[in-house]
N, CA, C and O atoms as a Tinker XYZ file with bonds, in Angstrom:
   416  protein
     1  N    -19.250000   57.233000  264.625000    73     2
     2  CA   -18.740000   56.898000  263.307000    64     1     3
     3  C    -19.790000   56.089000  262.553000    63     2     4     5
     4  O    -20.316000   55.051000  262.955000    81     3
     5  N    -20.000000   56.680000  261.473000    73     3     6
     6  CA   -21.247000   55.307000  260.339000    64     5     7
     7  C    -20.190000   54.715000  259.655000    63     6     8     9
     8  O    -19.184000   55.119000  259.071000    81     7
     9  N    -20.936000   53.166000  260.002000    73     7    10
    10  CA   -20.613000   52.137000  259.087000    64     9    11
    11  C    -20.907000   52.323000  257.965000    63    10    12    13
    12  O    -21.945000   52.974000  257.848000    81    11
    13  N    -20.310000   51.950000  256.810000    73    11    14
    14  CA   -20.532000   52.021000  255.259000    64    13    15
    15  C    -21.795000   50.230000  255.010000    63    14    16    17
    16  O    -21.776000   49.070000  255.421000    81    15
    17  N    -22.670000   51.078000  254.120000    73    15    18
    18  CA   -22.971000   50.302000  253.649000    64    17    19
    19  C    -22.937000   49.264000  252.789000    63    18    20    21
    20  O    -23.781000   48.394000  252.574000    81    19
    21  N    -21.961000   49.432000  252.360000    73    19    22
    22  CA   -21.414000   48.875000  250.961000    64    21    23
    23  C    -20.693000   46.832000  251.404000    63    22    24    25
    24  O    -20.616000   45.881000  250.626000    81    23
    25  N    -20.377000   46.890000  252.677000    73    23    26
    26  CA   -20.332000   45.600000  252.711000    64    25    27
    27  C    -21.433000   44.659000  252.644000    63    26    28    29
    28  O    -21.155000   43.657000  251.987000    81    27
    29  N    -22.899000   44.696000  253.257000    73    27    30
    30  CA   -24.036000   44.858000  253.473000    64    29    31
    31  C    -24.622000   44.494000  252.012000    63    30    32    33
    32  O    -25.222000   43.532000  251.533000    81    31
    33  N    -24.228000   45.536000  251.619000    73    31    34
    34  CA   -25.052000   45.278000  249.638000    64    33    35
    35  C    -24.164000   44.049000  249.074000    63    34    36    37
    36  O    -24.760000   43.163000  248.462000    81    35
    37  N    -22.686000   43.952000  249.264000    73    35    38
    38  CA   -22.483000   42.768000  248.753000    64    37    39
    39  C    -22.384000   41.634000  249.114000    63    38    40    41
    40  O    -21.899000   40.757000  248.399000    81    39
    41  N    -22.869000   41.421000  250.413000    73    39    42
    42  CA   -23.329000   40.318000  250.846000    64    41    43
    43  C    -24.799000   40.093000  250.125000    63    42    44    45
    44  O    -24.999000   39.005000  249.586000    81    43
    45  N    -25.807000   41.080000  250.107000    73    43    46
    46  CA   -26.804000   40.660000  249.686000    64    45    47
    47  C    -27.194000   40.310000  248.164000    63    46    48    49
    48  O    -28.191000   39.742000  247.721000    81    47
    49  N    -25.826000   40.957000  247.378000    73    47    50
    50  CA   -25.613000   40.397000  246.104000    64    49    51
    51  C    -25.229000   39.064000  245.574000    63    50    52    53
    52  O    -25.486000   38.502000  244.510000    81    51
    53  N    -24.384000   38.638000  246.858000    73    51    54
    54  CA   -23.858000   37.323000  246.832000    64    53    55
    55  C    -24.923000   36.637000  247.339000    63    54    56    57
    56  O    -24.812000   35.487000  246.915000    81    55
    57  N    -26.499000   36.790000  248.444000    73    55    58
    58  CA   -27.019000   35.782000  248.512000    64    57    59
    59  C    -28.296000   35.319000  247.486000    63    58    60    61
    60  O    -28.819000   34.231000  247.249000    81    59
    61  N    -28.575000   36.980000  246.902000    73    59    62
    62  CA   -29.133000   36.791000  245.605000    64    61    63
    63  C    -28.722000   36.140000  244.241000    63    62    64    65
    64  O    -29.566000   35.833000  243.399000    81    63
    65  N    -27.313000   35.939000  244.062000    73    63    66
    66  CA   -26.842000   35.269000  242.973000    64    65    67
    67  C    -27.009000   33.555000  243.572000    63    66    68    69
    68  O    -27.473000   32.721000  242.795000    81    67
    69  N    -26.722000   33.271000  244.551000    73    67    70
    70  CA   -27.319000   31.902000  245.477000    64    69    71
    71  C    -28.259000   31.412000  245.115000    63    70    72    73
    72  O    -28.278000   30.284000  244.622000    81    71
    73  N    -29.015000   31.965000  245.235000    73    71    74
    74  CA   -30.724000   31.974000  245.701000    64    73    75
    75  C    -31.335000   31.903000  244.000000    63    74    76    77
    76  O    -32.348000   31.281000  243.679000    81    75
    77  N    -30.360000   32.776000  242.941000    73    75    78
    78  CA   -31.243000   32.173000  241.974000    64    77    79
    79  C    -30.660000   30.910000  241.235000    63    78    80    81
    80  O    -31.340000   30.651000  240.242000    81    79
    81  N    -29.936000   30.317000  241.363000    73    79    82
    82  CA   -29.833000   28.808000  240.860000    64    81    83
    83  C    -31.456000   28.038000  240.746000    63    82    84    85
    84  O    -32.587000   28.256000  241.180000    81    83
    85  N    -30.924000   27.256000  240.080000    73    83    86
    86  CA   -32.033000   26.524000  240.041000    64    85    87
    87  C    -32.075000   25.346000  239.752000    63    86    88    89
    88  O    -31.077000   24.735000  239.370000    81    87
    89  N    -33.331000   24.773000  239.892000    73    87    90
    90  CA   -33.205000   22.591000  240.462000    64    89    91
    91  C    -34.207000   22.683000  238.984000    63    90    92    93
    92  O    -35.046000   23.464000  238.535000    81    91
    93  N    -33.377000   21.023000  238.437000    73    91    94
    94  CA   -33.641000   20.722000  237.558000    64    93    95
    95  C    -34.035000   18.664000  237.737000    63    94    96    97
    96  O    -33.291000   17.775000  238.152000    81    95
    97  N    -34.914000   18.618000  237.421000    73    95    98
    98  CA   -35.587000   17.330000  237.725000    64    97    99
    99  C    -35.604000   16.294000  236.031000    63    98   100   101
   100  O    -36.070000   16.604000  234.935000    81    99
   101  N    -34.909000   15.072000  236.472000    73    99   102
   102  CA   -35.410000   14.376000  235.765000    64   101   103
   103  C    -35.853000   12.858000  236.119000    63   102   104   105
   104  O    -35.495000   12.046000  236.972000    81   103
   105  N    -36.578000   12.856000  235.314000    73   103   106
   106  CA   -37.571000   11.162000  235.801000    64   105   107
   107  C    -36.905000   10.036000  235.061000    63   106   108   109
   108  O    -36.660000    9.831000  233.872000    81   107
   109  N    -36.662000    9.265000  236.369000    73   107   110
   110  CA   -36.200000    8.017000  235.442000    64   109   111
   111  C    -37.694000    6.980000  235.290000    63   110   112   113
   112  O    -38.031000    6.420000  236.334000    81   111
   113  N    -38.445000    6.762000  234.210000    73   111   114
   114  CA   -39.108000    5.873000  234.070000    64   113   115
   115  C    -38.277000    4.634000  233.415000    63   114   116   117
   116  O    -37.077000    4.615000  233.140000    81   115
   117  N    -39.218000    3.634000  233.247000    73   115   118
   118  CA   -38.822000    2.557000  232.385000    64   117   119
   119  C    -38.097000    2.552000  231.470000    63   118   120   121
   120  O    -38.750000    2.606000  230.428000    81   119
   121  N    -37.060000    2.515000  231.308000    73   119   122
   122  CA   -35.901000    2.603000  230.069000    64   121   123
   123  C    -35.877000    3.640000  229.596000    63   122   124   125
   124  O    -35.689000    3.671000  228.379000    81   123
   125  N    -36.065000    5.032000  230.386000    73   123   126
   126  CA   -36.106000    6.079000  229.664000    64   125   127
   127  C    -36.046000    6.665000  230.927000    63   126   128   129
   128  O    -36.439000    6.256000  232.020000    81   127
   129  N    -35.109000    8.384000  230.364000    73   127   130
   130  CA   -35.047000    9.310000  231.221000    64   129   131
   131  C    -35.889000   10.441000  230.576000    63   130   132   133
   132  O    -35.712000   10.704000  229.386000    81   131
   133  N    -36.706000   11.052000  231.242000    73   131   134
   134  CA   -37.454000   12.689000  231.091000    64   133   135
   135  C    -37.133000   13.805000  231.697000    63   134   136   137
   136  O    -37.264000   13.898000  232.917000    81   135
   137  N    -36.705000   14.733000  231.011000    73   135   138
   138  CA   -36.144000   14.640000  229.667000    64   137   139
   139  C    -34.881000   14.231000  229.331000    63   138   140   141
   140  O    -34.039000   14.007000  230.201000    81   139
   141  N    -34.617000   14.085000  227.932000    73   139   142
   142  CA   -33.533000   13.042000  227.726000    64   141   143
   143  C    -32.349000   13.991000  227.875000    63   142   144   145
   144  O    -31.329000   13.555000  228.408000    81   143
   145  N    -32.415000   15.633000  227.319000    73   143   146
   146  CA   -31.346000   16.343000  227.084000    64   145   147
   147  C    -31.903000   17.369000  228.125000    63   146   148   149
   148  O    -33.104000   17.623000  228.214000    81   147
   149  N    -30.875000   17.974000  228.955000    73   147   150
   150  CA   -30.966000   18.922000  229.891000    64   149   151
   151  C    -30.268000   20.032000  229.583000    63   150   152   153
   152  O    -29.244000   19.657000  229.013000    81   151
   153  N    -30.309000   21.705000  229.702000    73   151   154
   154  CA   -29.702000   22.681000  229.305000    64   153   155
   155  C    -29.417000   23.272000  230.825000    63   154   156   157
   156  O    -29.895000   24.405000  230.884000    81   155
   157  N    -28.793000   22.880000  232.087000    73   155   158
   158  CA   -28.840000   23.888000  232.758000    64   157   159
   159  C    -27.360000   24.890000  233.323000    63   158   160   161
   160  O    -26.203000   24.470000  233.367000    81   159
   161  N    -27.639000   25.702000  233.546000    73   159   162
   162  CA   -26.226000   26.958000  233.931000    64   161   163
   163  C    -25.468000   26.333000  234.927000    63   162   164   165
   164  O    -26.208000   25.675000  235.657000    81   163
   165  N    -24.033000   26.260000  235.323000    73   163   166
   166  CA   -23.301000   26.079000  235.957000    64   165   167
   167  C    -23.650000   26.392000  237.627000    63   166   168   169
   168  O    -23.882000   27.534000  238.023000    81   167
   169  N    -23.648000   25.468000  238.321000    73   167   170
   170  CA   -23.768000   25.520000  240.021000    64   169   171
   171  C    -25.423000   25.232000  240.151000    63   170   172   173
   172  O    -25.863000   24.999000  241.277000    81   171
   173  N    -26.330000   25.248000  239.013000    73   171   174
   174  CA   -27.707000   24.376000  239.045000    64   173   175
   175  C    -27.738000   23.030000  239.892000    63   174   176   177
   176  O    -26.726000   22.351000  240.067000    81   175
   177  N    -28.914000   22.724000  240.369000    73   175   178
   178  CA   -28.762000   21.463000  241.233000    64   177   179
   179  C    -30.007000   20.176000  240.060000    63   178   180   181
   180  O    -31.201000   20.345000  239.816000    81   179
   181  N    -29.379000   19.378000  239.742000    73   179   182
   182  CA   -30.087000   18.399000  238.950000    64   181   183
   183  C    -30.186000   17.304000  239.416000    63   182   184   185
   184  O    -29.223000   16.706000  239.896000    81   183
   185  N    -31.786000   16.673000  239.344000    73   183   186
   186  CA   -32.143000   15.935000  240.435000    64   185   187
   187  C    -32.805000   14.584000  239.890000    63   186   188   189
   188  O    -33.685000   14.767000  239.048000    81   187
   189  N    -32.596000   13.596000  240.145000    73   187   190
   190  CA   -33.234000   12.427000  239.036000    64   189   191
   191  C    -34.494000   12.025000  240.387000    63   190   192   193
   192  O    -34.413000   12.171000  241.606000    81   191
   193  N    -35.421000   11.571000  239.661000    73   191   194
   194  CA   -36.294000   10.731000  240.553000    64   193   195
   195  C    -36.862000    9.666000  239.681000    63   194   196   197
   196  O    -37.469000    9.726000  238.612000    81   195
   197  N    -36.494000    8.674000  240.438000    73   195   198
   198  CA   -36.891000    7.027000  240.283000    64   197   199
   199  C    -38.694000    6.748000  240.350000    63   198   200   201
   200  O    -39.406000    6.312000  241.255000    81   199
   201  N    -38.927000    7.103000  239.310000    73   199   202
   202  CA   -40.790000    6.743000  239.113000    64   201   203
   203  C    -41.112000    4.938000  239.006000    63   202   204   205
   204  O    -42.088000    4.275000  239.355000    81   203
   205  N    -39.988000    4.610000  238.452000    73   203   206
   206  CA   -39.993000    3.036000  238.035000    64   205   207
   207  C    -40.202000    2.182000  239.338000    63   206   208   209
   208  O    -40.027000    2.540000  240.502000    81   207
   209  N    -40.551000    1.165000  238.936000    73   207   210
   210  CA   -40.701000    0.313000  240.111000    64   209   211
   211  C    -39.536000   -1.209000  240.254000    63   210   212   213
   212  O    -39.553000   -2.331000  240.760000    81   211
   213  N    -38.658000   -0.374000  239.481000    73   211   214
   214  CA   -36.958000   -1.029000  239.528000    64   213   215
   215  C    -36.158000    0.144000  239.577000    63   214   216   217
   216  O    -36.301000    1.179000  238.925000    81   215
   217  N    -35.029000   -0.230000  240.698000    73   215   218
   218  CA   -33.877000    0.652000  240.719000    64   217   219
   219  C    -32.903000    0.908000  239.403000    63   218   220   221
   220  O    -32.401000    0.026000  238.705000    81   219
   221  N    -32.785000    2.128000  239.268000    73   219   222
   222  CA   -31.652000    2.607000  237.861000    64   221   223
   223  C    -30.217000    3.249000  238.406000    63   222   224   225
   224  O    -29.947000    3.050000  239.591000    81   223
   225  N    -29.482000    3.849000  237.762000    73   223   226
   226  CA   -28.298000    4.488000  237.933000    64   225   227
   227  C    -28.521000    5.631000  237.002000    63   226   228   229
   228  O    -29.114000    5.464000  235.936000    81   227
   229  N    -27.943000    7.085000  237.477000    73   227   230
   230  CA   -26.952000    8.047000  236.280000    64   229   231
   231  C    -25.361000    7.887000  236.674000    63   230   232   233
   232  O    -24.609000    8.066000  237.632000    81   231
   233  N    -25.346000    7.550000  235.660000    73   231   234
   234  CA   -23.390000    7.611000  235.799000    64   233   235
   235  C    -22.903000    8.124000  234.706000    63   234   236   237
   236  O    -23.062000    7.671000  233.573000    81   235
   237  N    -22.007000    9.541000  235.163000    73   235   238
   238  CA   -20.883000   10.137000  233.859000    64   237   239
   239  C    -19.335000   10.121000  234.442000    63   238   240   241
   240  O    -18.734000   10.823000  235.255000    81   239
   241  N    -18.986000    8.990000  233.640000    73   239   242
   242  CA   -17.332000    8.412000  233.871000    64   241   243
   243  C    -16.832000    9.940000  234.966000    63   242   244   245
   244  O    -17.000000   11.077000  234.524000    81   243
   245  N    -16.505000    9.807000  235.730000    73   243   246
   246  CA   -15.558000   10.985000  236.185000    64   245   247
   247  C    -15.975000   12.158000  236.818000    63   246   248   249
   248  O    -15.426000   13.024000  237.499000    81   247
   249  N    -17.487000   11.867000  236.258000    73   247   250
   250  CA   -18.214000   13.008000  237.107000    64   249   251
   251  C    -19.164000   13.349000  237.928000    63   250   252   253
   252  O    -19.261000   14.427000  238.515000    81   251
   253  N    -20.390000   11.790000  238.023000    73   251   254
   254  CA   -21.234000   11.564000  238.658000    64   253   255
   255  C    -21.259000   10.410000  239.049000    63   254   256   257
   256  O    -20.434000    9.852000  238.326000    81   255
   257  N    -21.688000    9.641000  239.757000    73   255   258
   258  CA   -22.229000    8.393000  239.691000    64   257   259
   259  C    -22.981000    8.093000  240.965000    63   258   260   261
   260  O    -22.509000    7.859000  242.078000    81   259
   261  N    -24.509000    8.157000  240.508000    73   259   262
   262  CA   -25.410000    8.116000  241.733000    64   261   263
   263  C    -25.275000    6.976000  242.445000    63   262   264   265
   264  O    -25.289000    7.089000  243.671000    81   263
   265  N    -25.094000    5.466000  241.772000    73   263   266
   266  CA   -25.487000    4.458000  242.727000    64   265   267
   267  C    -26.772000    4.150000  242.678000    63   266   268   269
   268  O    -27.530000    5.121000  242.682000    81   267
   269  N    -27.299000    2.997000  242.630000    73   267   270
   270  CA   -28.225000    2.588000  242.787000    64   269   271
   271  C    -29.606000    3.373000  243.364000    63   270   272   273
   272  O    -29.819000    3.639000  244.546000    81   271
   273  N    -30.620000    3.720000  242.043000    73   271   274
   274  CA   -31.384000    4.875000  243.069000    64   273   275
   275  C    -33.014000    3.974000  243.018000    63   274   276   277
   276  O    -33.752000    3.705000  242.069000    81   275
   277  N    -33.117000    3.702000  244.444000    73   275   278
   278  CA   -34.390000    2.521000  244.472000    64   277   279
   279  C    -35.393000    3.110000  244.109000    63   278   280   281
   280  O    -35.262000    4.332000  244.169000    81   279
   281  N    -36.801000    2.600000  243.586000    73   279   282
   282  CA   -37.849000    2.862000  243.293000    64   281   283
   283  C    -38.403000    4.390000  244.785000    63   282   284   285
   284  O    -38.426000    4.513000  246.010000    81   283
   285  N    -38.719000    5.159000  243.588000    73   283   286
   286  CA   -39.417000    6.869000  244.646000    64   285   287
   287  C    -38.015000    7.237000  245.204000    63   286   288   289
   288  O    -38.058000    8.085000  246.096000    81   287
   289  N    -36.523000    6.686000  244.798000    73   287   290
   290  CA   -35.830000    7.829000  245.390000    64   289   291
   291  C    -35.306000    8.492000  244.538000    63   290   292   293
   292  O    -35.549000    8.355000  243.339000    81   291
   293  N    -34.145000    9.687000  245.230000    73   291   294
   294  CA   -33.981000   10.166000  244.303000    64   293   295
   295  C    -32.117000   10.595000  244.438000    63   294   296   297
   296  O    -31.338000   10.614000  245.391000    81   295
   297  N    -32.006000   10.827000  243.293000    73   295   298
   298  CA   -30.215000   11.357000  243.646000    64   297   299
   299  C    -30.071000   13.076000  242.816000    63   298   300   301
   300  O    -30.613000   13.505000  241.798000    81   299
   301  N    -28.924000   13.843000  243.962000    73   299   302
   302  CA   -28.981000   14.743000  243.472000    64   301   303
   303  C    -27.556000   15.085000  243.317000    63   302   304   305
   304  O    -26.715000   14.639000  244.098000    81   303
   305  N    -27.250000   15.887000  242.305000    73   303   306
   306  CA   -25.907000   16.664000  242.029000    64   305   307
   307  C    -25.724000   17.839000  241.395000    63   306   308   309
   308  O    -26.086000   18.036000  240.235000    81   307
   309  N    -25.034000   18.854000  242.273000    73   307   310
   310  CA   -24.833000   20.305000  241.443000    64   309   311
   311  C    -23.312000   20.121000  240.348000    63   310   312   313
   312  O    -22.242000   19.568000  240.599000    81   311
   313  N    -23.574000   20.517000  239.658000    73   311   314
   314  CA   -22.609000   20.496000  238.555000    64   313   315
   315  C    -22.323000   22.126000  238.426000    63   314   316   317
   316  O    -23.012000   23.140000  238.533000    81   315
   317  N    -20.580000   21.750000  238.065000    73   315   318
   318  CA   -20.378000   23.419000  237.861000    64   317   319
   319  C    -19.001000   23.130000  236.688000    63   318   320   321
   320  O    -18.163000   23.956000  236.327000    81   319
   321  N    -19.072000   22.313000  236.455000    73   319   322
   322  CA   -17.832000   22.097000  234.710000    64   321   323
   323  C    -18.987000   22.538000  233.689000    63   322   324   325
   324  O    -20.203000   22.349000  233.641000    81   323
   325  N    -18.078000   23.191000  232.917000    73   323   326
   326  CA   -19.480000   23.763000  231.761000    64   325   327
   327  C    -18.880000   22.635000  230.766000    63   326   328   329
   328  O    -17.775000   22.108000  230.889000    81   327
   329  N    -19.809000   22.380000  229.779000    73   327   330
   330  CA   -19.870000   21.375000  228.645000    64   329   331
   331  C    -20.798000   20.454000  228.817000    63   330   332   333
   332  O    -21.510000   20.307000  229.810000    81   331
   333  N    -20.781000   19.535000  227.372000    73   331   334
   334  CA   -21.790000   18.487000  227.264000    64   333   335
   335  C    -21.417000   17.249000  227.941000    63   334   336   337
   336  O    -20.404000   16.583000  227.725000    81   335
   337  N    -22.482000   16.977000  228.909000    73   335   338
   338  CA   -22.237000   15.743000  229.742000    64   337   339
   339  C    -22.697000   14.373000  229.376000    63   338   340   341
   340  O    -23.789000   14.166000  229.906000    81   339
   341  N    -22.281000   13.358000  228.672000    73   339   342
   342  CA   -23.472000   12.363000  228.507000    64   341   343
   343  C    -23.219000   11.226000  230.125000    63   342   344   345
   344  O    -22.347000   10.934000  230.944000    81   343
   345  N    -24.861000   10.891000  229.746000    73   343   346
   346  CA   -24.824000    9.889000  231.053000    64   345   347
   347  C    -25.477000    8.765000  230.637000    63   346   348   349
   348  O    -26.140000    8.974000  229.621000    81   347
   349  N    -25.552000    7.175000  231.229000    73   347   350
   350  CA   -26.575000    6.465000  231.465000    64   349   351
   351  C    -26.238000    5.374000  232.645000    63   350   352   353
   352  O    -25.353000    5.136000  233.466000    81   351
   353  N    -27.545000    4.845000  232.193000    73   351   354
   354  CA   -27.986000    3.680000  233.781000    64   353   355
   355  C    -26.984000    2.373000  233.339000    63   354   356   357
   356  O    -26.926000    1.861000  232.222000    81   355
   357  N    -26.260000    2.014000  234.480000    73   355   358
   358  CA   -25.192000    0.958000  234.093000    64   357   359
   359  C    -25.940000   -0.158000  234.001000    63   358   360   361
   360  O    -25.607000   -1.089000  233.267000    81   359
   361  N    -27.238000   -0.176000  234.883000    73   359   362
   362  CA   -28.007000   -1.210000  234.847000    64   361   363
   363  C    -28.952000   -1.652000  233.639000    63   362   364   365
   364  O    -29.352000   -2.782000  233.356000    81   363
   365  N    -29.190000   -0.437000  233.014000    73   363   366
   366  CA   -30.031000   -0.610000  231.601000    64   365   367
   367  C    -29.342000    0.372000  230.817000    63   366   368   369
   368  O    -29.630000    1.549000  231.038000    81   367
   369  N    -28.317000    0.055000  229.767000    73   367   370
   370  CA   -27.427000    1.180000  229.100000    64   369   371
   371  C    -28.097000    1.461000  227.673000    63   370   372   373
   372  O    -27.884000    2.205000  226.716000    81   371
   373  N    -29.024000    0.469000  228.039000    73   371   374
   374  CA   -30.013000    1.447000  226.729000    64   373   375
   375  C    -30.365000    2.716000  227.096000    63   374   376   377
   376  O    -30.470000    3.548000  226.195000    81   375
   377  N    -30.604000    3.097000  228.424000    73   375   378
   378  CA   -31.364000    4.258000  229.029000    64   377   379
   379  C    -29.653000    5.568000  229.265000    63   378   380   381
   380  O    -28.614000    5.524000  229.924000    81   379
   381  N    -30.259000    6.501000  228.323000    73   379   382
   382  CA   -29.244000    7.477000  228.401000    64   381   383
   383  C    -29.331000    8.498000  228.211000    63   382   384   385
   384  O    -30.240000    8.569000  227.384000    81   383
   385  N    -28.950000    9.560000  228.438000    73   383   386
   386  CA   -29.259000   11.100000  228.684000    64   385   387
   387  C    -28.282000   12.155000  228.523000    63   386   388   389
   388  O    -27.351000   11.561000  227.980000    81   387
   389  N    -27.876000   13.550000  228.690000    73   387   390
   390  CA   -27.440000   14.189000  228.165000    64   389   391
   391  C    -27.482000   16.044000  228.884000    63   390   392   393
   392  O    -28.119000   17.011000  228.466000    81   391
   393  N    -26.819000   15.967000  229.704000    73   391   394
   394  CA   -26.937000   17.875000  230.501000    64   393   395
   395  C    -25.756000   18.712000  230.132000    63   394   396   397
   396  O    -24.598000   18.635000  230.541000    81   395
   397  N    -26.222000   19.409000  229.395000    73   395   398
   398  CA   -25.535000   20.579000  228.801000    64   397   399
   399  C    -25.313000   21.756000  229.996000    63   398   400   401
   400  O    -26.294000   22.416000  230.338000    81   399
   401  N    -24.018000   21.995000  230.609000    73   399   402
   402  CA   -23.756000   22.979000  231.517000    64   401   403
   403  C    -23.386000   23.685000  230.635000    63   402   404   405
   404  O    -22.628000   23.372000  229.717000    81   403
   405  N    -24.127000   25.185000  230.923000    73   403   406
   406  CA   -23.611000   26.254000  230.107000    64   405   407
   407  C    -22.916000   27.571000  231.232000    63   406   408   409
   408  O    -23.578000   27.821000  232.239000    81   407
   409  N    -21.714000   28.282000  231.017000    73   407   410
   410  CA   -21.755000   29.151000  232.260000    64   409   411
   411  C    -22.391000   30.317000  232.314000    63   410   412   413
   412  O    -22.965000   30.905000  231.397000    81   411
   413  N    -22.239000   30.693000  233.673000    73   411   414
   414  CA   -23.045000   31.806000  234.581000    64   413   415
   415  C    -23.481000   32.932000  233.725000    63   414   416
   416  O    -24.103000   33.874000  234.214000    81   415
């Protein structure tokens, strides 16, 4: 008896839709995040890294909140709510930012 191929292809459809997400980086320097506004698609992985040589925060009420991220580390979170997210550092709330989830 042959197996059908057809389960096979959609597994490999499902690990190709996986596989293309994509990581989105932003730098927390000195009172400032780079870049300030982010555009990325739903289930993207967005990644802050601490360049400063003081610890910052991203925090969005309800939806993120890294915690304290020490100098060279970094915090990461996939987001999959589509809409405009604003965020900033609780520690310096001058410093604030902005990721636009758009869907799939």
């Amino acid at each position: 008896m042959r197996a059908s191929i057809w389960p096979i292809l959609g597994v490999a459809a499902l690990l190709q839709g996986a596989c293309s997400k994509k990581e989105h980086v932003i730098i927390m320097h000195p009172m400032t995040y780079e870049p300030e506004v982010v555009t990325v698609q739903a289930g993207d992985l967005v990644v802050w890294q601490n360049t400063d040589s003081n610890p910052h925060t991203a925090v969005a009420p309800g939806r993120f909140d890294s915690g304290q991220v020490p100098p060279n580390g970094t915090y990461r979170v996939t987001l999959s709510k589509v809409g405009e997210l604003p965020y900033a550092c609780t520690l310096h709330p001058q410093m604030k930012g902005k990721i636009i989830v758009t869907g799939e």
